[in-house]
ZASE-815121 format. One record per residue (C-alpha): x, y, z. Coordinates in steps of 0.25 Angstrom, whole numbers, padded with zeros to 4 digits, always signed. Layout:
XYZ
...
END
This chain:
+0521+0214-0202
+0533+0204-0206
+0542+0215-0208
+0541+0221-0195
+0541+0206-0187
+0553+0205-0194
+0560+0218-0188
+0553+0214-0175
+0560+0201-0175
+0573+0206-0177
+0573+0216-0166
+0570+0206-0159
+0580+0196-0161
+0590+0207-0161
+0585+0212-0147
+0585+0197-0144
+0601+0197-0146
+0605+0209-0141
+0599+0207-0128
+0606+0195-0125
+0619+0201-0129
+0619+0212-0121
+0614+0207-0110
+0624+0196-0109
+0634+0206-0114
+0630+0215-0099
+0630+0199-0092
+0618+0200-0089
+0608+0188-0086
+0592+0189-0092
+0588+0190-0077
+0600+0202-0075
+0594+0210-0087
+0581+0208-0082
+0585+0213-0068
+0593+0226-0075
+0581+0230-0085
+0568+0226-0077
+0565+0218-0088
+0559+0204-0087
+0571+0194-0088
+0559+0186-0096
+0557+0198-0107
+0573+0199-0107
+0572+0182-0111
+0563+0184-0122
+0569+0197-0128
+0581+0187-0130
+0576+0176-0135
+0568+0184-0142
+0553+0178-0140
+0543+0181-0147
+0533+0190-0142
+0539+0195-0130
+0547+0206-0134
+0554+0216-0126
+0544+0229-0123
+0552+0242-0126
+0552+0245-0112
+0557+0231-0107
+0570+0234-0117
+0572+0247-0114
+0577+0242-0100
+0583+0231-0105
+0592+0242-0115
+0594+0251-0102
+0598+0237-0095
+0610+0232-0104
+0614+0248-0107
+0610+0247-0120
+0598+0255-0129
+0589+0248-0134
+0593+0252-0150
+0606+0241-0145
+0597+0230-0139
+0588+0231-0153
+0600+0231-0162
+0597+0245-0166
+0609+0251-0160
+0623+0242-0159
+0631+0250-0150
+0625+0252-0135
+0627+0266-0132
+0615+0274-0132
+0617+0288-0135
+0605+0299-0131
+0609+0312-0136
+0602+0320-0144
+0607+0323-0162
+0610+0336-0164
+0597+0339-0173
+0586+0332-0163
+0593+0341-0152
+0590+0354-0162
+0575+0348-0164
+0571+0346-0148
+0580+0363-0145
+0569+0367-0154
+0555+0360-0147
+0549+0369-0138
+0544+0367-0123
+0529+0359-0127
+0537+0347-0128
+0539+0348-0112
+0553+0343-0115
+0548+0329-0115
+0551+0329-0132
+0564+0331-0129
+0565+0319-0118
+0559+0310-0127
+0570+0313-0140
+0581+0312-0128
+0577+0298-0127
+0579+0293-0141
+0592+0286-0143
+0600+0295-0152
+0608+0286-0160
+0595+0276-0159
+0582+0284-0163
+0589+0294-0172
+0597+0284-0181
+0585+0276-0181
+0578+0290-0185
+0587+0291-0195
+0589+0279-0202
+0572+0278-0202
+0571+0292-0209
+0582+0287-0219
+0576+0273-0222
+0562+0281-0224
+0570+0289-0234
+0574+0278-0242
+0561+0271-0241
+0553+0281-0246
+0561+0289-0254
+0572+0282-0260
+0566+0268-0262
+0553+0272-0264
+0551+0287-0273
+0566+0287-0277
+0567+0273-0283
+0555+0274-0289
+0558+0289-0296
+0571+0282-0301
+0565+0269-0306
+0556+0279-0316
+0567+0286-0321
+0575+0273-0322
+0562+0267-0331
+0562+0279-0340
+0576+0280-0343
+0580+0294-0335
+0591+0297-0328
+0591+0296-0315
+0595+0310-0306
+0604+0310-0296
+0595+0310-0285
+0591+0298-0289
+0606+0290-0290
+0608+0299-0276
+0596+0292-0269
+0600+0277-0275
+0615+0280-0271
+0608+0283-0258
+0599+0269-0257
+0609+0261-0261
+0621+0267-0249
+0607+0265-0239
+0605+0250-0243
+0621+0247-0243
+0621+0255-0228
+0608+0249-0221
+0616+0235-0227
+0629+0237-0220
+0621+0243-0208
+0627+0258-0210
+0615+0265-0208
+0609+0255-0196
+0618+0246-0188
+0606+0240-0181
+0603+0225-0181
+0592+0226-0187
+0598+0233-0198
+0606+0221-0201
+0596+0211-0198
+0587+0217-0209
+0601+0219-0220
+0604+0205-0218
+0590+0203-0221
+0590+0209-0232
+0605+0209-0238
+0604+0204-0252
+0591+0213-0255
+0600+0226-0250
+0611+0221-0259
+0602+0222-0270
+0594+0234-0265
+0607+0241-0265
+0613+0235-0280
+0600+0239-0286
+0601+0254-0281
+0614+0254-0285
+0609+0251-0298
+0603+0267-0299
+0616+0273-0297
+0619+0268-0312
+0606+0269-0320
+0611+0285-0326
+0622+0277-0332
+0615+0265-0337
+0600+0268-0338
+0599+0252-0342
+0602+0249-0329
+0592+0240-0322
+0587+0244-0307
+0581+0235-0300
+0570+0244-0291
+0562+0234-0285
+0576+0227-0278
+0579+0242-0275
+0564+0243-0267
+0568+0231-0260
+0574+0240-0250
+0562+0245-0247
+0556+0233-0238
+0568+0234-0232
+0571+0247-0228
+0558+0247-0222
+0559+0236-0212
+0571+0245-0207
+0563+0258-0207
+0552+0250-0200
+0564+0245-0189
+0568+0261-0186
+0554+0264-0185
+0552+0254-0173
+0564+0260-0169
+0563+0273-0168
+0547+0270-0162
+0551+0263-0152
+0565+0274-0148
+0551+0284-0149
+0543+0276-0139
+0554+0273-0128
+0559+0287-0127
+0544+0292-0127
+0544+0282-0115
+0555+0287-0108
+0551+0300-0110
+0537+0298-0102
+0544+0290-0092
+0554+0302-0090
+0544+0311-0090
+0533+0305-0080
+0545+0304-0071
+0546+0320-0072
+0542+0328-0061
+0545+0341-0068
+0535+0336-0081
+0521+0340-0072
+0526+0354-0074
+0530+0353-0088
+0516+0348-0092
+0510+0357-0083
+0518+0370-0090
+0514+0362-0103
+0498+0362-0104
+0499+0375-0097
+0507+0381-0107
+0496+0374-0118
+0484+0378-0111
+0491+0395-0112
+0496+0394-0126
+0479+0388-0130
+0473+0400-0121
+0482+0409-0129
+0479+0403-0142
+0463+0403-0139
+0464+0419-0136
+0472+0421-0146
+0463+0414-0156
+0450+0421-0149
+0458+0436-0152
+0458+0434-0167
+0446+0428-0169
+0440+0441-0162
+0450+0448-0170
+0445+0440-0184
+0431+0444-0177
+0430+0458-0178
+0437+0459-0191
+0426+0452-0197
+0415+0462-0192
END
């Protein structure tokens, strides 16, 4: 519960500042903003002072976002340069030629609506912090901390995925792998104990040449707290990227004269394929029928 105030509260205070200094940046007053993104010049106060318990709804900084010309991923710190770049990757674009009609399209809409450089980095960087977590700092370190225990040399698998954790500590440090402020906020937190984390792993790559070398495994696990405050910031991240694009893609859609038709098509198209199924079912258990007399 104090882990993820703590995240809270630094989105936030980054929110906080970068809605100030973009909007001065746009010279725009509190009431002009309020006026170009329907949003309460009071919420837009708050948000910048940042008051406790009246945040900004999703809604409420999505217009805002549209307002200043910026996403939301820059206003949150996520993102730090403001364009906003839609296209599709080249394998999501391979995954959606492949669906077939029962999505009524409307599959399609909604992964249109993710922020490309947003959700899938974000997707990205969740599915590689997973990784370390569960299998590098968890079943790997614990394999090599037997076999350090007895003596036996370690293969290089081993050395490859502690090579590996020690490059991932010293690039989440200098903000290679996320440039977000967040990312920074929770390094800076954290410096000394990456230093450490990152020494210790280190340590690994030598044990073959000197199995009287001493590890220090539970400083190495201290990554593991960290890493998941990070996992649990993408998470939000990506939850909330899944919710607004769900949400323009019901608004889009109930604006949709065509879509009546398209449902229409669509449960009529059920209803067939289940008579057909029915009929089909009864034929072979006639069929099953006779064969047993």
């Amino acid at each position: 519960m104090k882990k993820d105030q703590h995240k809270e509260d630094k989105t936030l205070a980054i929110l906080a500042m970068n809605l100030v200094k973009i909007r001065e940046e746009n010279n725009l007053t509190q009431n002009g903003l309020a006026t170009l993104s329907g949003v309460s010049r009071d919420k837009i106060y708050y948000a910048e002072i940042n008051k406790q318990g009246r945040r900004l709804q999703v809604e409420d900084l999505v217009k805002i976002a549209k307002a200043l010309n910026v996403s939301t991923d820059y206003l949150l710190g996520v993102e730090t340069e403001t364009s906003n770049n839609n296209i599709l990757a080249n394998k999501t674009s391979k995954i959606i030629s492949k669906w077939d009609n029962s999505t009524l399209g409307e599959i399609d809409k909604l992964i249109e609506t993710f922020n490309d450089k947003g959700f899938t980095e974000d997707l990205k960087n969740y599915l590689m912090v997973s990784y370390t977590i569960n299998n590098i700092l968890y079943k790997t370190l614990e394999e090599i901390e037997n076999l350090i225990k007895d003596k036996k040399t370690l293969l290089d698998i081993y050395v490859q995925k502690a090579t590996y954790l020690m490059e991932y500590i010293r690039c989440l440090g200098f903000n290679i792998i996320d440039k977000s402020t967040f990312v920074k906020c929770l390094v800076e937190d954290h410096k000394e104990e990456l230093q450490h984390i990152d020494e210790q792993a280190g340590q690994v790559l030598f044990y073959n040449e000197d199995k009287d070398h001493k590890i220090d495994f539970e400083c190495i696990r201290n990554a593991i707290p960290i890493l998941e405050e990070y996992k649990d910031y993408l998470k939000y991240r990506l939850d909330n990227a899944i919710e607004k694009s769900t949400e323009e893609v019901i608004k889009t859609t109930e604006e949709d004269q065509t879509y009546f038709n398209k449902i229409r098509k669509f449960i009529q198209d059920k209803e067939q394929a289940n008579a057909e199924e029915i009929i089909q079912n009864n034929k072979s258990n006639k069929k099953q029928g006779k064969a047993k007399k």
